[in-house]
C-alpha positions as CSV (number, residue, x, y, z in Angstrom):
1,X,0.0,0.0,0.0
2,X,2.9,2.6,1.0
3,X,4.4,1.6,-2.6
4,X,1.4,2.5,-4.2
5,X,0.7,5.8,-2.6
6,X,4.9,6.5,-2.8
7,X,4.0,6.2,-6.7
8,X,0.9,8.2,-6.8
9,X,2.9,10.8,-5.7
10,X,5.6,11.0,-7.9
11,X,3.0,10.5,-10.8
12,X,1.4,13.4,-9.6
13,X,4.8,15.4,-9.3
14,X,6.3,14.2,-12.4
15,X,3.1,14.9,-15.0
16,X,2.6,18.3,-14.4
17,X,6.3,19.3,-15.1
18,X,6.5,16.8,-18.2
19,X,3.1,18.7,-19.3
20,X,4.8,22.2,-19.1
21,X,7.9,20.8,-20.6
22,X,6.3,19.5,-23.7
23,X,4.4,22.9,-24.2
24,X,8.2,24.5,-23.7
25,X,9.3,22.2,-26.0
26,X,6.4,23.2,-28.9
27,X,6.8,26.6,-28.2
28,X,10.1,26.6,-29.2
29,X,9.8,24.4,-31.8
30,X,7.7,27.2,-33.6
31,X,9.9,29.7,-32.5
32,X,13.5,29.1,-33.5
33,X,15.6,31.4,-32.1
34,X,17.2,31.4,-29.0
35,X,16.1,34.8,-27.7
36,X,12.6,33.0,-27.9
37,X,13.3,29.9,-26.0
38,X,15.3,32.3,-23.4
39,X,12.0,34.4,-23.1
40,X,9.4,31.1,-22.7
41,X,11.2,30.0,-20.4
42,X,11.8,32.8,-18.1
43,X,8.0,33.2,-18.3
44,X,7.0,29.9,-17.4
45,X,9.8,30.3,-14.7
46,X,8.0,33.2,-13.0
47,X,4.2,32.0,-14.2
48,X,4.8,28.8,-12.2
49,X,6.6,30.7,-9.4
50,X,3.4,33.1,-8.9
51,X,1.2,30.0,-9.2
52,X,2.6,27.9,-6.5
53,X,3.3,30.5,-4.1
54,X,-0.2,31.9,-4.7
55,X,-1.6,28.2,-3.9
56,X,0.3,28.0,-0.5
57,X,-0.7,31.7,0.1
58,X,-4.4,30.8,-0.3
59,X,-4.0,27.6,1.3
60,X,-2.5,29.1,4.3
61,X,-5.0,31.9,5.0
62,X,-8.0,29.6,4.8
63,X,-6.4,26.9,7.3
64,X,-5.3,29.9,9.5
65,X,-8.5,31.5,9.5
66,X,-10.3,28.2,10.3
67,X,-7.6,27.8,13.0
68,X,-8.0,31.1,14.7
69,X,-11.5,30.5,15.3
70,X,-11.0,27.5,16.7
71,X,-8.8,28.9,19.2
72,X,-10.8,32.2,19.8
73,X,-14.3,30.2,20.3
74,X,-13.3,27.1,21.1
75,X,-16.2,24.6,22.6
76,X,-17.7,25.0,26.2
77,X,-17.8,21.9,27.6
78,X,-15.2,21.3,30.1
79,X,-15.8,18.5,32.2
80,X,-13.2,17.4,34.3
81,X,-11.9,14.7,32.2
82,X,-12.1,16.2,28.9
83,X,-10.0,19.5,29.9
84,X,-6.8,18.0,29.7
85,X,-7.7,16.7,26.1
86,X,-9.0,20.4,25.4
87,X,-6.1,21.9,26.7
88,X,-4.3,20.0,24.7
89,X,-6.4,20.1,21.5
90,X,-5.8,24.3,22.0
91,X,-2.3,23.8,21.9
92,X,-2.0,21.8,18.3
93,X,-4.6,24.5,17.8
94,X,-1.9,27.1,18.6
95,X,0.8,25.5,16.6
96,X,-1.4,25.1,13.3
97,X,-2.1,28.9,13.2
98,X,1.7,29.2,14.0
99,X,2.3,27.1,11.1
100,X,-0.1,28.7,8.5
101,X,0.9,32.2,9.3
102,X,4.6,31.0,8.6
103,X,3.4,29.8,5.4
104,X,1.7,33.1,4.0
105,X,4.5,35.4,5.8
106,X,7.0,32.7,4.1
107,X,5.0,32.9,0.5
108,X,4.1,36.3,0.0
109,X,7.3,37.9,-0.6
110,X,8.3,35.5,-3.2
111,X,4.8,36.2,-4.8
112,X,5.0,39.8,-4.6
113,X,8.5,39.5,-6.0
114,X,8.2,37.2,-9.2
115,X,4.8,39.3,-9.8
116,X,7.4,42.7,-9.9
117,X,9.1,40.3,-12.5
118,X,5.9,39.2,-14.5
119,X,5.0,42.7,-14.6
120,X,8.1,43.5,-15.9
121,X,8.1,41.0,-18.3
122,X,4.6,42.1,-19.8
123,X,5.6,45.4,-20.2
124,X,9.2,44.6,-22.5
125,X,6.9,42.2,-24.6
126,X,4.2,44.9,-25.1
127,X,7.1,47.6,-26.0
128,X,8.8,45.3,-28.1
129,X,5.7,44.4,-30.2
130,X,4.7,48.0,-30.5
């Protein structure tokens, strides 16, 4: 079973990067220079960049939100025995908002950086074809 799942996740890591290498790979087949291939490649460096760190962004912020209310409201019920697993249950609590705020802090400046350069980008490619 641990092979199985081992290979379901390599599958899923290695299609997506042979799909964007076989659209590279037409791209510059059409386009023969090397300036071209340079240029693709550099944007689907940055495009994929921007798209993964705006995943985990998203990602983050949803599973901290949910987090935080958890801990802000968390259930009434304490009953002698079940405080200890409460307490406890707050604390993971604690450490998974901890976690998700690392993520987004982590994540956003690489977004906000590689989105200076896709900006950048857009704007050479519009001068150049005007």
């Amino acid at each position: 079973m641990a092979i199985l799942i081992i290979f379901l996740g390599l599958l899923m890591l290695i299609v997506p990067i042979a799909i964007i290498v076989l659209i590279v790979q037409a791209i510059a087949k059409r386009n023969k220079t090397k300036k071209d291939f340079d240029n693709i490649m550099r944007s689907v460096y940055i495009y994929s960049i921007l798209i993964i760190t705006l995943i985990v962004i998203i990602t983050g912020a949803i599973s901290a939100f949910s987090v935080g209310l958890d801990v802000l409201l968390p259930e009434k019920d304490v009953s002698g025995s079940l405080y200890n697993n409460q307490e406890r249950e707050l604390n993971i609590n604690i450490v998974n908002l901890l976690t998700d705020i690392a993520a987004v802090v982590t994540c956003l400046p690489i977004f906000i950086y590689h989105n200076k350069l896709a900006r950048k980008d857009r704007d050479v490619k519009t001068k150049d074809k005007a």
